[in-house]
C-alpha positions as CSV (number, residue, x, y, z in Angstrom):
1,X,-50.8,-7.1,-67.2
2,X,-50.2,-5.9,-63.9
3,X,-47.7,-3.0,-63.2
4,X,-45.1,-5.0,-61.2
5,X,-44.7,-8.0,-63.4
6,X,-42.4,-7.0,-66.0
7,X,-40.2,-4.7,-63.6
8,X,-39.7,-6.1,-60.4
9,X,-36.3,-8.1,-59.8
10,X,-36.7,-10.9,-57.9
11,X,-33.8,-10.7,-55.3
12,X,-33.5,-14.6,-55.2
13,X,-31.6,-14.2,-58.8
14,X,-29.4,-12.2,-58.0
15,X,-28.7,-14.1,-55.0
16,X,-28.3,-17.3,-56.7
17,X,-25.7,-15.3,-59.3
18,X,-23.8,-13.9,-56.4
19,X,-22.5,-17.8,-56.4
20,X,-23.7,-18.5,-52.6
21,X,-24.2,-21.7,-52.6
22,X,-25.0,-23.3,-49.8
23,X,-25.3,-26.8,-47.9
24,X,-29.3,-27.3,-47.7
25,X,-31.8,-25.2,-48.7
26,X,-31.5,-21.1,-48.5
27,X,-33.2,-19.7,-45.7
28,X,-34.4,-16.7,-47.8
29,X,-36.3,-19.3,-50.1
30,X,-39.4,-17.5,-50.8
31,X,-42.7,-18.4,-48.8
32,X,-46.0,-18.9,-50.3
33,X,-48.4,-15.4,-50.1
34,X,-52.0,-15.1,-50.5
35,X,-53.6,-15.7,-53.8
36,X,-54.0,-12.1,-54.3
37,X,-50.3,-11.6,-53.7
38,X,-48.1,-9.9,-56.5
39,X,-45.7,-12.3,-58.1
40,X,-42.4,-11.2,-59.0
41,X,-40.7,-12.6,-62.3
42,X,-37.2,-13.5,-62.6
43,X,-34.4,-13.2,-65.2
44,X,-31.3,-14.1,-65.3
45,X,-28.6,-11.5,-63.9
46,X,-24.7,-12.2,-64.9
47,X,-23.5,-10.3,-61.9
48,X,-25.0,-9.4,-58.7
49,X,-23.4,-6.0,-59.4
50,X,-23.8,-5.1,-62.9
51,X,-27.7,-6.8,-64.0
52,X,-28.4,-7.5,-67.4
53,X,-29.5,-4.1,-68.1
54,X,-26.1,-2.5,-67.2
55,X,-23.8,-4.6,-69.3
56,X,-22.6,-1.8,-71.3
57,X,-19.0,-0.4,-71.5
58,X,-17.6,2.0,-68.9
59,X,-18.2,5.4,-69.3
60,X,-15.3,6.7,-71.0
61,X,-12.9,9.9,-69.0
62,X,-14.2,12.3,-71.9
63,X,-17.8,11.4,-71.8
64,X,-19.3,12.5,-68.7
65,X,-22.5,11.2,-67.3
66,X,-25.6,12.9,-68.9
67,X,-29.1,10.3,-68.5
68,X,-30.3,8.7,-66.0
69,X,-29.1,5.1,-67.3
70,X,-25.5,7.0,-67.4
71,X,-25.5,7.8,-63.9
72,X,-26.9,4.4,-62.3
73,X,-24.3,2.8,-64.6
74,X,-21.5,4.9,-63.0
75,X,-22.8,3.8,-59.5
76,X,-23.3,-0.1,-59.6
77,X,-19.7,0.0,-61.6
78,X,-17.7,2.4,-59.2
79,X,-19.8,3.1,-56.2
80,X,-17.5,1.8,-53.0
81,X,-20.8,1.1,-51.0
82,X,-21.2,-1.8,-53.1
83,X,-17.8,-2.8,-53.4
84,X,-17.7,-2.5,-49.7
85,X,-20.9,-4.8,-49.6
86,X,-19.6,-7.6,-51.8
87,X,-16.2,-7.7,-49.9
88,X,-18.5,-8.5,-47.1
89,X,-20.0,-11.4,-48.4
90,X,-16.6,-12.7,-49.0
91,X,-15.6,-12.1,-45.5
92,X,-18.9,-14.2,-44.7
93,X,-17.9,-17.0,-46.8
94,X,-14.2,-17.0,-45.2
95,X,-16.3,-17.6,-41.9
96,X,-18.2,-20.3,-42.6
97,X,-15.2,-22.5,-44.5
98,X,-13.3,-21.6,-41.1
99,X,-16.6,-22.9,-38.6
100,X,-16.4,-26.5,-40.5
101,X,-12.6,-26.9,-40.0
102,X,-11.2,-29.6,-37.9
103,X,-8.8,-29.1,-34.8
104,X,-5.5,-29.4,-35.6
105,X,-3.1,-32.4,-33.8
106,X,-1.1,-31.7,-31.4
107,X,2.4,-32.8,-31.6
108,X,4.6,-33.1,-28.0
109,X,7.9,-34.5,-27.4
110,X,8.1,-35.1,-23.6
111,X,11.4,-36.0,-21.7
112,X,10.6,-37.7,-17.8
113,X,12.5,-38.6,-14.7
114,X,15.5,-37.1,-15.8
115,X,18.3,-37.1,-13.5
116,X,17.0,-40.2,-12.0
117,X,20.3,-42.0,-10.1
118,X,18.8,-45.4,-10.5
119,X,19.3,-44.8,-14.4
120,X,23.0,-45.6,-15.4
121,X,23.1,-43.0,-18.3
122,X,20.1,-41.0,-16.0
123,X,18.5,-40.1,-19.6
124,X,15.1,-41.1,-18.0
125,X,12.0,-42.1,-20.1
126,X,11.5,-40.4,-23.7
127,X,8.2,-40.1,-24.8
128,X,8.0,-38.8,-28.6
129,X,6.4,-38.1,-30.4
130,X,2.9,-38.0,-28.8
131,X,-0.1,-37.1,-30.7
132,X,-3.2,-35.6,-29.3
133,X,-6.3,-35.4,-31.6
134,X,-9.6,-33.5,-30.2
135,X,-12.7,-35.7,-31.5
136,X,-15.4,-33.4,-32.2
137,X,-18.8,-34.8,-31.1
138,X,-22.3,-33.6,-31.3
139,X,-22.2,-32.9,-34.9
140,X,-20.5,-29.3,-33.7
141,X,-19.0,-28.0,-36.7
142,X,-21.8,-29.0,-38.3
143,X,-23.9,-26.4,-36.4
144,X,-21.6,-23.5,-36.3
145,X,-21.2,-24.1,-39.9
146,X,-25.1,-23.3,-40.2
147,X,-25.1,-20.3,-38.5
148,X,-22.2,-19.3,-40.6
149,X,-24.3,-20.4,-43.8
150,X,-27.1,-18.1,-42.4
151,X,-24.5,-14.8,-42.0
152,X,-23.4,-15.8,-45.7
153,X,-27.1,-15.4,-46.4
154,X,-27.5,-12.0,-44.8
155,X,-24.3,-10.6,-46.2
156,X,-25.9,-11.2,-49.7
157,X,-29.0,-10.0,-48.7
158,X,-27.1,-6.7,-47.5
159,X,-25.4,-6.5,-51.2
160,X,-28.6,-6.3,-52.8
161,X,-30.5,-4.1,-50.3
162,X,-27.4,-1.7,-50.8
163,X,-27.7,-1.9,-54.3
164,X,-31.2,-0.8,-55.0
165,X,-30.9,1.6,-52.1
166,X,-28.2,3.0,-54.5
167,X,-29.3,2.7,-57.4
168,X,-32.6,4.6,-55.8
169,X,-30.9,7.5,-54.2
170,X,-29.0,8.1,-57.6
171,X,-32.5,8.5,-59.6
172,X,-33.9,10.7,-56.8
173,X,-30.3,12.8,-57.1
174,X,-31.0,12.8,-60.8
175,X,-34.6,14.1,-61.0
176,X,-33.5,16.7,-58.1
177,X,-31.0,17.9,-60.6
178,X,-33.0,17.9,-63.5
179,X,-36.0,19.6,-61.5
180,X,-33.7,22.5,-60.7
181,X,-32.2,22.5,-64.3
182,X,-35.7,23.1,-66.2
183,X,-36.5,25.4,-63.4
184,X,-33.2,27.4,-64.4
185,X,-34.7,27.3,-67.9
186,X,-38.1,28.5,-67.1
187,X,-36.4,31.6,-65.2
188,X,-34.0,32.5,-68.2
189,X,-37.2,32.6,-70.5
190,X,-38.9,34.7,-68.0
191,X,-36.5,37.0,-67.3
192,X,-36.3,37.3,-71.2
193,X,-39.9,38.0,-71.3
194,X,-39.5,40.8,-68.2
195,X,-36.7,42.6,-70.1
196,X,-38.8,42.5,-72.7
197,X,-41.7,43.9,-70.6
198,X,-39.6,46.7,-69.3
199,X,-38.4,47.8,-72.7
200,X,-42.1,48.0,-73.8
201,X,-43.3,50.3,-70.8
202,X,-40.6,52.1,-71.1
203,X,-42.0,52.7,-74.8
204,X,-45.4,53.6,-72.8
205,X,-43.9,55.4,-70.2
206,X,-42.1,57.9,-73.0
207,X,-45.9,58.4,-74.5
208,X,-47.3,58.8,-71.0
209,X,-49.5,55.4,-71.2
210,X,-47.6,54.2,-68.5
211,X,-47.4,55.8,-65.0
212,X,-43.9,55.7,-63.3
213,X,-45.5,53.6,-60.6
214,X,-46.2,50.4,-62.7
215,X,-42.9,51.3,-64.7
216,X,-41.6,50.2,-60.9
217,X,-43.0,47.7,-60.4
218,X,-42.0,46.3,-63.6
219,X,-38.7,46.4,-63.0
220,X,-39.1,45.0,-59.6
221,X,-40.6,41.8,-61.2
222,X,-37.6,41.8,-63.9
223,X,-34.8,42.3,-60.7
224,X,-37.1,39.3,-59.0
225,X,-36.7,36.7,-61.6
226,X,-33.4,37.6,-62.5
227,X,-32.0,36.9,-58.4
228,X,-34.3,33.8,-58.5
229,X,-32.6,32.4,-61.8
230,X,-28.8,33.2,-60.3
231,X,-29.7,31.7,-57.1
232,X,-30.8,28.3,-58.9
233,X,-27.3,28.5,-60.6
234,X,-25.8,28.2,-57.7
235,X,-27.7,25.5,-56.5
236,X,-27.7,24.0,-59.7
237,X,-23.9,23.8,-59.4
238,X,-24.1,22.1,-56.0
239,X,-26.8,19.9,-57.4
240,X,-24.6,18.3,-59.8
241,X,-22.0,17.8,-57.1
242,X,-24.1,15.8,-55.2
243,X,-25.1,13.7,-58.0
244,X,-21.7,12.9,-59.2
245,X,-21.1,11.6,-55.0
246,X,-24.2,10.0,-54.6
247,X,-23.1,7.8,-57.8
248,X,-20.2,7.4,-56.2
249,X,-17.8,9.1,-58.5
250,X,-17.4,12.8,-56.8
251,X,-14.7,13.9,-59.3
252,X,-16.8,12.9,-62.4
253,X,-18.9,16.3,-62.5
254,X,-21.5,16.1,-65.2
255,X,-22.1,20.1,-67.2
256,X,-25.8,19.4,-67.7
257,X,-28.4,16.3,-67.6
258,X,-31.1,15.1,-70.3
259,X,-34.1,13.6,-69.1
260,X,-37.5,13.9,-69.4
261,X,-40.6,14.1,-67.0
262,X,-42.7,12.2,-69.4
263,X,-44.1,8.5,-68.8
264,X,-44.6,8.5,-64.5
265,X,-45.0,5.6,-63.4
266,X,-48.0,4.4,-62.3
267,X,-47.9,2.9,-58.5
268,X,-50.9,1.3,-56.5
269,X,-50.3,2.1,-52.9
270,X,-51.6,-1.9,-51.7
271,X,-49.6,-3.4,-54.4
272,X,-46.2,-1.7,-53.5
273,X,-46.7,-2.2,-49.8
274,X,-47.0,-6.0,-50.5
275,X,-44.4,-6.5,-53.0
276,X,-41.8,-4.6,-50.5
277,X,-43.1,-6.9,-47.8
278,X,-42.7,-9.8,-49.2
279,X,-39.2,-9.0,-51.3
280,X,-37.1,-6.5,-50.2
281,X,-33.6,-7.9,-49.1
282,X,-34.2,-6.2,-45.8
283,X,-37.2,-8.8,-45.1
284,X,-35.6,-11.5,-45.8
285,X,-33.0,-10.7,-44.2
286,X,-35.3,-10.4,-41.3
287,X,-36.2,-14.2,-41.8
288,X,-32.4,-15.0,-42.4
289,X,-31.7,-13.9,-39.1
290,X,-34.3,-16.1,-37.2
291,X,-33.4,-18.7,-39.1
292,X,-29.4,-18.1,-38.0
293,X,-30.8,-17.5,-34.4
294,X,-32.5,-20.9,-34.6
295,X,-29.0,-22.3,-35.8
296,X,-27.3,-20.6,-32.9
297,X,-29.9,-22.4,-30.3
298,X,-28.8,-25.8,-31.7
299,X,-25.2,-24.9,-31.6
300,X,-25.3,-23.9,-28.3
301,X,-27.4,-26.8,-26.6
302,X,-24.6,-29.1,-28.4
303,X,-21.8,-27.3,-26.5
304,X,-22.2,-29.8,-23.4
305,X,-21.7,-32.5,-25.4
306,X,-18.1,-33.2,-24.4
307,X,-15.6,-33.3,-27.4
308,X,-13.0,-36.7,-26.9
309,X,-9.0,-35.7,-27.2
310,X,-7.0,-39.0,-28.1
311,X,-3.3,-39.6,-28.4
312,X,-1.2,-41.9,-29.0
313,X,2.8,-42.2,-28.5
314,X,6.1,-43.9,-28.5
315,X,8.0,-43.8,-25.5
316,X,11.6,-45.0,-25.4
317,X,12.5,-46.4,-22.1
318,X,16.6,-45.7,-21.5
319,X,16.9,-47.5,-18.2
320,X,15.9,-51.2,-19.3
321,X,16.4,-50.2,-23.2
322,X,12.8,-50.8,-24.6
323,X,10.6,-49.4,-27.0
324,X,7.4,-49.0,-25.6
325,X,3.9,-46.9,-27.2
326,X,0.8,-45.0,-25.0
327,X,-2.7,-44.4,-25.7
328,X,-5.6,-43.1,-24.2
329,X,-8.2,-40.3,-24.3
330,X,-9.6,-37.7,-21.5
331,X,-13.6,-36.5,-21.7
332,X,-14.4,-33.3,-19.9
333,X,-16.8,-34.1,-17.2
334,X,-20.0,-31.6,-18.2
335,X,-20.9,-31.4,-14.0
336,X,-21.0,-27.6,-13.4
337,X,-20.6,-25.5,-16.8
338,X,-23.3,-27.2,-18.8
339,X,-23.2,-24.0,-21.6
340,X,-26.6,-23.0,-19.6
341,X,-25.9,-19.2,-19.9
342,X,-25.2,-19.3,-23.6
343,X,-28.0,-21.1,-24.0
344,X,-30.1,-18.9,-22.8
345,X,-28.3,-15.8,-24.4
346,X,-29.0,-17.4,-27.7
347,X,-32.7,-18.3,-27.2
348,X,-33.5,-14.8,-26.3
349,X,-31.6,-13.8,-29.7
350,X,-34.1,-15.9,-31.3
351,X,-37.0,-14.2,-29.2
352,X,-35.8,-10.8,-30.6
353,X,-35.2,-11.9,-34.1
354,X,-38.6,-13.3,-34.4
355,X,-39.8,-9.8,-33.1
356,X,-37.6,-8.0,-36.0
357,X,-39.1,-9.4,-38.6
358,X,-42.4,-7.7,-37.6
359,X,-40.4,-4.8,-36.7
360,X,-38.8,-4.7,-40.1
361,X,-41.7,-5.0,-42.2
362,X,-43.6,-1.7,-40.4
363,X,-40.3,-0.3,-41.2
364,X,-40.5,-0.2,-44.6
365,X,-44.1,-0.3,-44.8
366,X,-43.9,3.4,-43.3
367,X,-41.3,4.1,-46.2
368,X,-43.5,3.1,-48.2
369,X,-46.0,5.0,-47.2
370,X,-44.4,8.3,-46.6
371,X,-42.8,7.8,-50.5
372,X,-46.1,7.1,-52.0
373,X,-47.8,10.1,-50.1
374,X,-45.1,12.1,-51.5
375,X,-45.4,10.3,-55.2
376,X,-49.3,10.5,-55.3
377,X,-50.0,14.5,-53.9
378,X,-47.2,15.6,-56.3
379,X,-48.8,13.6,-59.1
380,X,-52.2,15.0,-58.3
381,X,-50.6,18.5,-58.1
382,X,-49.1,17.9,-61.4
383,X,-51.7,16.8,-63.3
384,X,-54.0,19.7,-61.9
385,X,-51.3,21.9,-63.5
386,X,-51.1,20.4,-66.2
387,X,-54.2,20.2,-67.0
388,X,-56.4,23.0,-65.5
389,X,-54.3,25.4,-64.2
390,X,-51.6,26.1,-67.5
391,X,-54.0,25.8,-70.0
392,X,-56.6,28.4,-68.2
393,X,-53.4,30.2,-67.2
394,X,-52.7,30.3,-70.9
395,X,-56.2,31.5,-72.5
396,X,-55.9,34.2,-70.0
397,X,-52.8,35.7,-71.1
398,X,-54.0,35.2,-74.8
399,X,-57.0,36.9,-74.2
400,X,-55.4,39.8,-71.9
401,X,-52.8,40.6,-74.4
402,X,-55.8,40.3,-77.6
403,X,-57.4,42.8,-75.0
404,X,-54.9,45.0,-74.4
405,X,-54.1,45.4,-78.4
406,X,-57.5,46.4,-78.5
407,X,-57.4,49.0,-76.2
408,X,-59.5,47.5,-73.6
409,X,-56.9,46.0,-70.8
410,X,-54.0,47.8,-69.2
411,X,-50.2,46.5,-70.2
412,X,-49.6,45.9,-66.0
413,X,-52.5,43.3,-66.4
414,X,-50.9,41.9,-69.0
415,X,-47.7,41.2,-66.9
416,X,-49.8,40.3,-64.3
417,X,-51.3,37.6,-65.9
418,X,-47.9,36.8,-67.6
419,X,-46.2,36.1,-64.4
420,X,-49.4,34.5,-63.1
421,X,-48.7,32.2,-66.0
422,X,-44.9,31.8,-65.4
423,X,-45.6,30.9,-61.8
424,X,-47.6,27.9,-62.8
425,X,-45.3,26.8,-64.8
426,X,-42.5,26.8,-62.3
427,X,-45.0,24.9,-60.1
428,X,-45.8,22.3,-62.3
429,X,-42.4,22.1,-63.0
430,X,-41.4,21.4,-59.1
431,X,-44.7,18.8,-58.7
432,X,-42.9,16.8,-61.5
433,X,-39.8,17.1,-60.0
434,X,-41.4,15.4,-56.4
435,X,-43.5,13.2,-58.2
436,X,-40.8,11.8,-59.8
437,X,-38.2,12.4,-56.8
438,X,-40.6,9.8,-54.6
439,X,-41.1,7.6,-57.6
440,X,-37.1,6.9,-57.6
441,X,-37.2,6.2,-54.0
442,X,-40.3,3.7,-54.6
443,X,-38.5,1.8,-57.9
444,X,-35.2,1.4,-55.3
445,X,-38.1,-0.5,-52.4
446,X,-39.2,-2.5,-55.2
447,X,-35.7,-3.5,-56.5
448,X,-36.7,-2.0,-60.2
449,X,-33.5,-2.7,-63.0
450,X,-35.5,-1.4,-65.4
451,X,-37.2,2.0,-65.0
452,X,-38.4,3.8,-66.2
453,X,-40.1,1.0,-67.6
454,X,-41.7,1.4,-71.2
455,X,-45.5,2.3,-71.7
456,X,-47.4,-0.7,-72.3
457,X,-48.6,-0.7,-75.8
């Protein structure tokens, strides 16, 4: 089974749970790809917030964030980006019940020839109430309420973009922080092992098998690792700062994360690039907007059509003591402003949303790009570690200090080839780190819940 089909989220569902329910078809209905084109499965998601996945209580005041699934949990719950997001889409809506609504009447009470002397009581003519109603023609509201349907469409396209785009830069901040917490680790053990190497040559140095030159240098290497490992402390500290903002809960500080590099996913550069094409929010949003701009043509090439206001009255005539009523209408007269600049206006709005869709999709085809270059040389880098470098790294030092036992090696080789070994380590370590860093970023393009996901067995 192909790697995208259990994991990607189909923004349609969540789109359809948001509740935006509109009249006609939705413009971000999904368009038929090539036949070699990924296909994204759906599933049900209660809350365009909170998927499926996520449903789990609130993290408690006394249990700080620790995994990565505590962390994304803390952001779609509390994060004000997405708050902020879905408050939008209910400003959206509030705009498209207000483009459908009818004028109101007008009501007006009108008192003429007053003071007239041929009058006996000179009360005039009395005219109330009279009721004007504006006749909208040209199906109008009709039209506005379509482009209004179309901004509901790209507000809930803007939720779900900001979602994954949150969710994304929360497991990049995670892996960041737990890179630089296992590289703390590494240092402590190697600062052990240089204490330890310094109390052996100063055993050496005390039966003169040691000159006071490597002694030195020893304790230059011990002084090294020990500045390097209080320096990543420090960072360390702003690192889980940073997290605790990104997730959108600054004051929730975790002590320390768990997490493991194991299980990285595995991306195909062609595959990734199509499915963010063809899904992510920001695309379709792309093809909400021509279809809003197209919406906004109609409505304005209906604006000539001239609305009809008709009223009607009752007019009480003092001077001959009648009861008499009115009616009639008035048309403006479409002769000079014919709406020809807004029409124009909006047709080149169409123009340049027709151009942003291609714009858009270069745009995050170049993310894409510049995430998996980063995801597939720290991958590469990794697994050269991992599997050339430490091991070799490893039967050196083995045989150095068998060597050295023996006679046959000098103890400053021996550290040589110790911090040799520690250094690769601490490089693997970092490769990890960015191969998982541009992994994150790649799961939040492809609008992952679940990730990792679970080896395939």
């Amino acid at each position: 089974m192909p790697w995208w089909k259990p994991r990607v989220v189909l923004t349609a569902t969540v789109l359809a749970a948001s509740g935006c329910a509109l009249p006609g078809p939705p413009a971000f209905a999904p368009t038929p790809g090539p036949a070699n084109a990924p296909v994204v499965r759906t599933r049900p998601v209660p809350n365009p917030i909170v998927p499926a996945s996520y449903q789990q209580p609130a993290l408690q005041a006394d249990a700080p964030p620790e995994s990565i699934d505590d962390f994304v949990r803390l952001a779609v719950e509390r994060n004000p980006r997405l708050a902020r997001a879905n408050l939008a889409i209910d400003a959206a809506r509030g705009r498209h019940l207000q483009a459908g609504l009818y004028p109101n009447p007008e009501v007006a009470i009108n008192w003429d020839e007053l003071g007239d002397r041929s009058s006996p009581d000179r009360l005039g003519v009395l005219t109330a109430p009279r009721v004007t109603q504006t006749i909208v023609t040209g199906r109008k509201l009709t039209l506005a309420q379509a482009v209004a349907a179309r901004e509901v469409d790209q507000a809930t396209l803007d939720l779900v973009a900001e979602r994954y785009a949150v969710v994304g830069s929360v497991r990049s901040a995670f892996y960041e922080t737990l890179t630089l917490q296992r590289r703390a680790t590494l240092l402590a053990e190697q600062v052990k092992l240089t204490e330890e190497a310094v109390a052996n040559g100063k055993t050496l140095l005390d039966a003169k098998q040691l000159t006071r030159l490597d002694m030195i240098q020893l304790e230059v290497d011990r002084e090294q690792f020990r500045a390097e490992l209080q320096a990543v402390k420090r960072e360390l500290s702003g690192a889980y700062r940073r997290l605790a903002a990104v997730a959108g809960a600054h004051a929730v500080v975790p002590v320390g994360v768990t997490g493991t590099f194991d299980g990285l996913p595995d991306y195909d550069a062609d595959s990734v690039r199509a499915a963010v094409v063809a899904y992510h929010p920001q695309a379709r949003a792309a093809h909400v907007a021509v279809a809003r701009a197209r919406a906004a043509v109609k409505r304005a090439e209906a604006e000539p059509i001239p609305n009809v206001s008709a009223y009607v009255g009752y007019i009480r005539q003092f001077e001959n003591k009648s009861h008499d009523g009115a009616v009639g209408f008035s048309v403006p007269v479409p002769v000079w402003n014919k709406n020809q600049g807004n029409i124009r206006a909006a047709q080149a709005e169409l123009g340049m949303a027709v151009h942003a869709v291609g714009q858009t999709e270069n745009e995050l085809a170049a993310r894409v790009a510049t995430a998996f270059q980063s995801y597939a040389a720290a991958r590469e880098r990794a697994e050269a570690y991992r599997k050339e470098l430490i091991p070799r790294a490893e039967e050196t030092y083995k045989l150095s200090l068998a060597a050295f036992k023996g006679g046959q090696f000098e103890y400053l080789k021996v550290i040589q080839v110790q911090r040799g070994l520690a250094e690769a380590r601490l490089e693997l370590n970092k490769s990890l780190g960015e191969a998982w860093k541009a992994a994150a970023e790649l799961s939040g393009l492809l609008l992952e819940d679940i990730w990792p996901a679970a080896p395939a067995k």
